[in-house]
N, C-alpha and C positions, 0 to 999 in steps of 0.2 A: 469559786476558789476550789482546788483540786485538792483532796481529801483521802479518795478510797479509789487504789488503784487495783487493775488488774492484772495480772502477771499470767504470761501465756508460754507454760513449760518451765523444768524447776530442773532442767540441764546446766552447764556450767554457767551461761548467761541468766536464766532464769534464778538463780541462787543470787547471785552477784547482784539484780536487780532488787530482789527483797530487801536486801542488806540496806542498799542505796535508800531505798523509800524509807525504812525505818528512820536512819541515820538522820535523812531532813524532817523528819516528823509526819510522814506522809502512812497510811491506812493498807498495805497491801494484803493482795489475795492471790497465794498462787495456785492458778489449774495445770495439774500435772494428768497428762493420762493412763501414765504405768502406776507400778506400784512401785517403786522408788523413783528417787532422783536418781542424777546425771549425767541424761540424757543420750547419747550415743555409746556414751563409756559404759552404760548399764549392761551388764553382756546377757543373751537370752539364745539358747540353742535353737529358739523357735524364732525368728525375727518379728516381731511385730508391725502390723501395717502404718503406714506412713512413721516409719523410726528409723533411720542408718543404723546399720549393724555392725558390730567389729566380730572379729575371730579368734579363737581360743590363746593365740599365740602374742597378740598386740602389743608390742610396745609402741611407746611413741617418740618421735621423732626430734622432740621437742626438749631441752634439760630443765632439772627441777626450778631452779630458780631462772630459769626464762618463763614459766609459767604459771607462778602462784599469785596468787591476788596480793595486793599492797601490802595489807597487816595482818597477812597469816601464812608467815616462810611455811615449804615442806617440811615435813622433820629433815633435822641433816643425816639421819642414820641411813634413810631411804636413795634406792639408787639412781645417779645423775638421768636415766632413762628409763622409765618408770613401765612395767608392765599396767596393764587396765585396770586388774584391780586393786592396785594399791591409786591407781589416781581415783577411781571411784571410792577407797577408803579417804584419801585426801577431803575428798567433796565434802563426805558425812562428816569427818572433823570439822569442816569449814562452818557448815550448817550447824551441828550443835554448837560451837562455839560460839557464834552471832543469832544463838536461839532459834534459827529460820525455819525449822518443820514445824513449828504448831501453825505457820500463816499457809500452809502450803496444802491441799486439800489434793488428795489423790484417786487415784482412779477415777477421774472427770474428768473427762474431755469437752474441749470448746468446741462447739457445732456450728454457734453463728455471732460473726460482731455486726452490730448498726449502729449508725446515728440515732438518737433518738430524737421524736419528732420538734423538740426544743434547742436542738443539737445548736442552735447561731446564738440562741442566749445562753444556754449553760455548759457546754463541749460536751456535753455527755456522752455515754456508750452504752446499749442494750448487750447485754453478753448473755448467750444462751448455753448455759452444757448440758449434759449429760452426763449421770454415773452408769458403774458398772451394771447396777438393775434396770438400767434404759429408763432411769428416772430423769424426766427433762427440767432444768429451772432458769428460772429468768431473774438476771441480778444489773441492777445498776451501776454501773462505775464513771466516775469523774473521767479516770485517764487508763488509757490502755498501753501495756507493754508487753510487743509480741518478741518472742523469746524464742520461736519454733525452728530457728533456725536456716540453713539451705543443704544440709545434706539429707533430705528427707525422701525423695521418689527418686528409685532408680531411673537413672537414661537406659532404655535396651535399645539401641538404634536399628530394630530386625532389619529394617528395608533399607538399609544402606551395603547389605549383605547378601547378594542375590545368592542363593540358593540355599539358603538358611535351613527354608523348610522340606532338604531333602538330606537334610545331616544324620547319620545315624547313630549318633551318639549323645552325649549329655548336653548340656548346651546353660548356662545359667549368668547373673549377674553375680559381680562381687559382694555386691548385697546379700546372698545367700552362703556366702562362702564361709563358713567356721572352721575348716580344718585340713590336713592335706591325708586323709586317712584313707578318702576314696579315690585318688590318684595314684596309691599303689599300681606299679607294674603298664599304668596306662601313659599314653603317648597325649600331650597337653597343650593347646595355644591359648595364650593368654593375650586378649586384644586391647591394650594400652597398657602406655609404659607413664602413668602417676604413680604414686608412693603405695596406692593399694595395689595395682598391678604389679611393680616389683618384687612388694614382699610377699606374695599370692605365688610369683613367678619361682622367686628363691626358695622359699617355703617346699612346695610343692615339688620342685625339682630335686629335693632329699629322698621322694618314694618316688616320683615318675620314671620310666624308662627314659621319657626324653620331652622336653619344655619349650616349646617355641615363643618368641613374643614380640608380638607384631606391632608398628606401632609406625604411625602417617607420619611427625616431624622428626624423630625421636628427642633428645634428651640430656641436658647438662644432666650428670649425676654427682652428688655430692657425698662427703663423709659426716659422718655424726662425730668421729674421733679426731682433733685439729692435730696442732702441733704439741706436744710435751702432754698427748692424750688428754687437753683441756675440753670439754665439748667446744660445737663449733661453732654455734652462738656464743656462747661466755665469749669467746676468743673474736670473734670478727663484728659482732653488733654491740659495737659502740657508740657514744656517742664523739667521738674523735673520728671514726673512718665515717660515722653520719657528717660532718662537720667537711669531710677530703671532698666526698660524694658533690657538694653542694657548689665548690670552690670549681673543680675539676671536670673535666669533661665523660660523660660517660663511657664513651667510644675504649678513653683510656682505662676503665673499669674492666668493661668486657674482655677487650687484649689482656690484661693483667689476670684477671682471674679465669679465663680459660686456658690460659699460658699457664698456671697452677695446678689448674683441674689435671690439662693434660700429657703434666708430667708424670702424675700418677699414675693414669693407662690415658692413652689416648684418644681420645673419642671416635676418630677416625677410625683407628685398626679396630676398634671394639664393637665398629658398624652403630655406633650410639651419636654422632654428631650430628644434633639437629640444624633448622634450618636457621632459628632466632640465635639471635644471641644472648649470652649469660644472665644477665639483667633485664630482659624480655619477657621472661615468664620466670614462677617458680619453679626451681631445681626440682628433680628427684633427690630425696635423701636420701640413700641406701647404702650400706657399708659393702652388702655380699655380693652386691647383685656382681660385678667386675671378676669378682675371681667365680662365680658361679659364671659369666660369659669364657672366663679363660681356661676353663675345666670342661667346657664343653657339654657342664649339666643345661645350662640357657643357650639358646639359641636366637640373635637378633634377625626379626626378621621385615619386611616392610609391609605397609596396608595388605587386608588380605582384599582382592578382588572378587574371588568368588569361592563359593562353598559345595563340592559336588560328590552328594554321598558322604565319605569319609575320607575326603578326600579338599585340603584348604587350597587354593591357587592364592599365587601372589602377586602384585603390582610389579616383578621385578621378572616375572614370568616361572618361577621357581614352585614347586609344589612340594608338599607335606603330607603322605599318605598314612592311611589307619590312625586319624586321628580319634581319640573315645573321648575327648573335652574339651569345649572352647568355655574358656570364660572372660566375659566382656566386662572389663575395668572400664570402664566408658563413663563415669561419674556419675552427676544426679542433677535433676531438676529442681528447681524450689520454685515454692508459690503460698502464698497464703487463701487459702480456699475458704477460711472461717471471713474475710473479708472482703464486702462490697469493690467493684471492678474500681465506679469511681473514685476512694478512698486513696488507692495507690497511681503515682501520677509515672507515664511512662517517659522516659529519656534513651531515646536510640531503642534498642531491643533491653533493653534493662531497666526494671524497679528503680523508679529515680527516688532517693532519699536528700534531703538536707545532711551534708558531711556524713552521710551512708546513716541516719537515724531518722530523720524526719520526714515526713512528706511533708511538699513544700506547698501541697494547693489546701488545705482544710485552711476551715474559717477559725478554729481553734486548735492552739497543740496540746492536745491531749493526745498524742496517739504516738507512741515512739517505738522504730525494730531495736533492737539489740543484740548484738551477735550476728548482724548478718555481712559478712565482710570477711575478705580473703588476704591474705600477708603472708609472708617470710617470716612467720612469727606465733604462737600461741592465741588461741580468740580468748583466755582465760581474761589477762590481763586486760585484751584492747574491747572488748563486752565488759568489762568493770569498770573502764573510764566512761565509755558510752552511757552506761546505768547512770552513774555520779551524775553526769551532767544532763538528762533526759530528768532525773529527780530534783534535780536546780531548776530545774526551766518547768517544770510542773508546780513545784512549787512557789513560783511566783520568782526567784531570784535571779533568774537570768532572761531577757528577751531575747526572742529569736526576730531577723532581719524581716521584713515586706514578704510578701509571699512572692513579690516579683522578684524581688533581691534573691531569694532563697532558689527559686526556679532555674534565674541565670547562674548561679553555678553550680547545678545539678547538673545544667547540662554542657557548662563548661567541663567538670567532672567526667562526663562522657566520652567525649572527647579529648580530652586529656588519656585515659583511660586506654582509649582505641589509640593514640600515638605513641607511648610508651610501653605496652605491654602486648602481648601477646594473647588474646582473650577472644573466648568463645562465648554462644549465648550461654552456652551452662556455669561459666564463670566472669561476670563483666563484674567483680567486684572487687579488683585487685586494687590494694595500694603500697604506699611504703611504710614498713611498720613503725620506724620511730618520727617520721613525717607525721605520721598521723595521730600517732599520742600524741605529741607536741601538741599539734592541732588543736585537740578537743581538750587536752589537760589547758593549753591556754585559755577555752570559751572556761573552764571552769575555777583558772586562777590558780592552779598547781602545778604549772610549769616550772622548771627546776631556775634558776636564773643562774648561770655560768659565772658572771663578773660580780655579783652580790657571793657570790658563794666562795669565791677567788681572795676577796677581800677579808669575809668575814669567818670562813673555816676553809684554811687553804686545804688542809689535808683529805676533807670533805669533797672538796674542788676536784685533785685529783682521781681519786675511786669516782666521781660521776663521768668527768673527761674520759678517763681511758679504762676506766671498766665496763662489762656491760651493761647495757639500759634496761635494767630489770624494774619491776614493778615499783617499787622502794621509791624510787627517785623521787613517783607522782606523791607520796606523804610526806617530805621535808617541809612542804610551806604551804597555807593556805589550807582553806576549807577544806575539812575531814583528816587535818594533820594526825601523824601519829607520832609517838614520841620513840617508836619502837624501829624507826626507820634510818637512820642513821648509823645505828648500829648491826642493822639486816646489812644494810649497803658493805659493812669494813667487814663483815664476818660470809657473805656470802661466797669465797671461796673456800673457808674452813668448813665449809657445807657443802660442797662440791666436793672436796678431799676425801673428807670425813668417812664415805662409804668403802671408798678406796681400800682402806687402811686396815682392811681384815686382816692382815697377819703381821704379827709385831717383829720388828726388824731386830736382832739380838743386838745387845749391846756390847762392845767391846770390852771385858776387865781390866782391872790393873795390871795385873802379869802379861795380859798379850801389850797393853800399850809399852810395858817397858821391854816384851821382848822387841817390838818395832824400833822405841827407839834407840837400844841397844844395835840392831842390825844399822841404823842409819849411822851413827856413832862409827859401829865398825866397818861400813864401805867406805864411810868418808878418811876415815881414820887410812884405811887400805889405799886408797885414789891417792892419798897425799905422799905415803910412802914408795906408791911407785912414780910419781911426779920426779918424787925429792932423789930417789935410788939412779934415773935415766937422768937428771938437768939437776944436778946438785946446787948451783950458783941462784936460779931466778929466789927463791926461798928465804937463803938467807940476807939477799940484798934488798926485798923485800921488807923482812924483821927490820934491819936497819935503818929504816926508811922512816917506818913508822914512831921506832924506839922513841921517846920525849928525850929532848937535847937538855945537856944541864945546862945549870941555868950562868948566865955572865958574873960570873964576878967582878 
């Protein structure tokens, strides 16, 4: 029976996961290797080895309430787009709140997981770490929960860039990048156009002389700001246009919402029209980047071919001279390196998981990722359903299918995957974000139920239907209900607002209301007299009209 679990990273998945094991009664231990939590959001001038780095300027992409865990809203003071360190103030709230730093042992890093030699009778794991004094220990655990994430090892893809190594200028990953101080005055390519290369591109293009940004398919690009400046999750991920999606044909999606896009700038004249279509891969979300292309601070430009001296060549035959920077936005690698080969089971080129949490070949589940998964969406929330229900199935309350069962649709998953989206080996983890709560909130029995909700609290019914599908939803019913979620749901937009509202809008007085409606009074009053002065008759045949007839005698 699974008892004492081990939690691997205490980033925003690994926090989530703590909670989850207490909640069912389970024993958890988490190894963090920094000295604080939350994990990428941690910001460190120095970047640390195998950690993604953010940069002094980060905000995220993300709005507050598409992004907090079920029963702990942001404050509502805090803004709809939250710079890093107030989400890493969030985290620390979250943690204190649900007590989780006394389970969490820091400065200790996981060096090695195994089976233990009993591993078919008792699921066990040998976990080896290491702290800071290179002191090494060996702890037993029932059940392990890796937490480490996929934005961990830069890609630098040098050899895909012939003549790299006769560049005479700087040359680094986004991984490095904290600020745009040393791009003053210099001439910049920035090589991919994701959501780190954009705002790396925008950013920078405030001090550089001049910003190129090169990029093989290029790029729907989207806004953070929708209609009536509601963000632009609140406003389009719901579960009503999940619900169109389902009914309708995609094709129809793509026309419709690149026909949106570009009305705004056009993708074409902005040289930004990739080759997929909309709902292919994830957008860029970038507000600036468009009027940074229409200013002529950015420059789009296409693959570069080759690199000679200081000098970029391009696939379109175009060249870029006196360049001092390239910096390659090119993503990251993931792997779990603390784990034996055959532990994780391969599907196509991609870590095949059960529903992206389990491997589907051990003889025991004891062993669950969390957090490791790509969406249109926050991993706060969809790594907090994942934990819930990896904690169900640890602790005995939920069974997982045959390991052949489990297999075949890992690698139906695969391909599913490969036919719907747009994916590379650095990213084969894409899904649809409220597809896939659904999903795993139904293994866990806290799927929202539409037509029970319809009947039983209509008003309820509508804020789930056509608001968005914020974390809240998965606490209305069932296992680990909250009593606090009903009322996050109807106040989530006074939370959204609420930052807004820095400056108090003057109230009108008495005297100015009467002098208005004095001026109304006397235009109308005026309108009527010049009616009455040019058509003296329609007026009083009118009066007449109306006048009450006496009565029969």
């Amino acid at each position: 029976m699974v008892q004492r679990v081990a939690v691997i990273g205490a980033g925003p998945s690994g926090l989530t996961s703590v909670k989850a094991c207490l909640e069912e009664g389970l024993e958890p231990t988490c190894f963090e290797s920094s000295d604080d939590i939350g994990g990428l959001w941690m910001f460190k001038e120095v970047p640390e080895p195998s950690r993604a780095s953010i940069y002094r300027s980060l905000t995220i992409n993300i709005s507050k309430e598409m992004m907090c865990y079920s029963d702990f809203p942001i404050p509502a003071d805090y803004p709809n787009y939250m710079h890093h360190s107030k989400i890493l103030k969030y985290f620390r709230m979250y943690a204190e709140h649900f007590k989780i730093l006394k389970y969490i042992r820091f400065q200790t890093s996981v060096k090695k997981v195994t089976q233990r030699p009993d591993f078919s009778r008792t699921g066990q794991w040998e976990v080896v770490t290491k702290t800071k004094d290179g002191l090494e220990e060996r702890h037993i655990f029932d059940a392990v929960i890796c937490c480490s994430g996929h934005y961990t090892y830069p890609n630098l893809p040098l050899k895909d860039f012939p003549g790299i190594e006769t560049f005479e200028g700087k040359y680094f990953h986004s991984w490095d990048y904290k600020g745009p101080e040393d791009m003053h005055g210099k001439r910049v390519v920035v090589i991919g156009i994701g959501n780190s290369g954009g705002d790396i591109a925008v950013e920078s293009s405030k001090f550089a002389e001049q910003v190129y940004m090169s990029t093989r398919r290029g790029a729907w690009v989207i806004r953070q700001v929708s209609d009536n400046g509601v963000p632009v999750d609140m406003m389009y991920n719901t579960r009503f246009v999940h619900i169109l999606f389902q009914l309708l044909p995609i094709n129809f999606f793509n026309w419709f919402g690149e026909k949106k896009l570009n009305a705004m700038y056009d993708h074409t004249t902005y040289a930004l029209k990739p080759k997929h279509r909309l709902f292919s891969q994830i957008p860029v979300i970038n507000d600036d980047l468009p009027l940074k292309i229409l200013s002529g601070s950015v420059i789009i430009k296409p693959n570069v071919k080759e690199i000679c001296g200081s000098t970029v060549l391009f696939d379109d035959g175009s060249t870029v001279e006196k360049v001092d920077t390239i910096v390659f936005a090119t993503g990251y690698n993931y792997g779990f390196p603390y784990l034996p080969n055959n532990v994780l089971y391969k599907s196509g080129h991609r870590v095949g998981l059960y529903k992206h949490v389990f491997p589907p070949n051990l003889e025991h589940t004891t062993l669950g990722v969390v957090g490791f998964i790509h969406a249109l969406g926050a991993i706060m929330p969809q790594a907090e359903m994942q934990a819930r229900w990896v904690a169900r199935v640890f602790k005995g309350l939920k069974k997982l299918p045959s390991n052949q069962t489990m297999i075949k649709a890992v690698d139906k998953d695969t391909k599913d995957i490969e036919k719907n989206y747009i994916v590379s080996q650095l990213t084969p983890l894409q899904v649809d974000f409220v597809s896939y709560m659904d999903d795993i909130a139904g293994e866990i029995g806290v799927r929202p139920s539409l037509p029970w909700l319809f009947f039983t609290d209509y008003q309820l019914f509508k804020h789930v239907l056509w608001g968005p599908v914020s974390s809240y939803q998965y606490r209305l019913m069932g296992p680990g209900k909250w009593d606090g979620a009903r009322k996050a749901i109807f106040t989530q937009f006074d939370r959204m607002y609420q930052p807004l509202k820095s400056r108090k809008e003057p109230e009108s007085s008495i005297t100015g209301r009467l002098v208005k409606l004095s001026l109304v009074i006397l235009g109308g009053g005026a309108a009527a007299y010049y009616f009455h002065t040019h058509h003296p008759d329609p007026i009083p045949t009118l009066l007449s009209n109306i006048r009450p007839q006496a009565a029969w005698r």
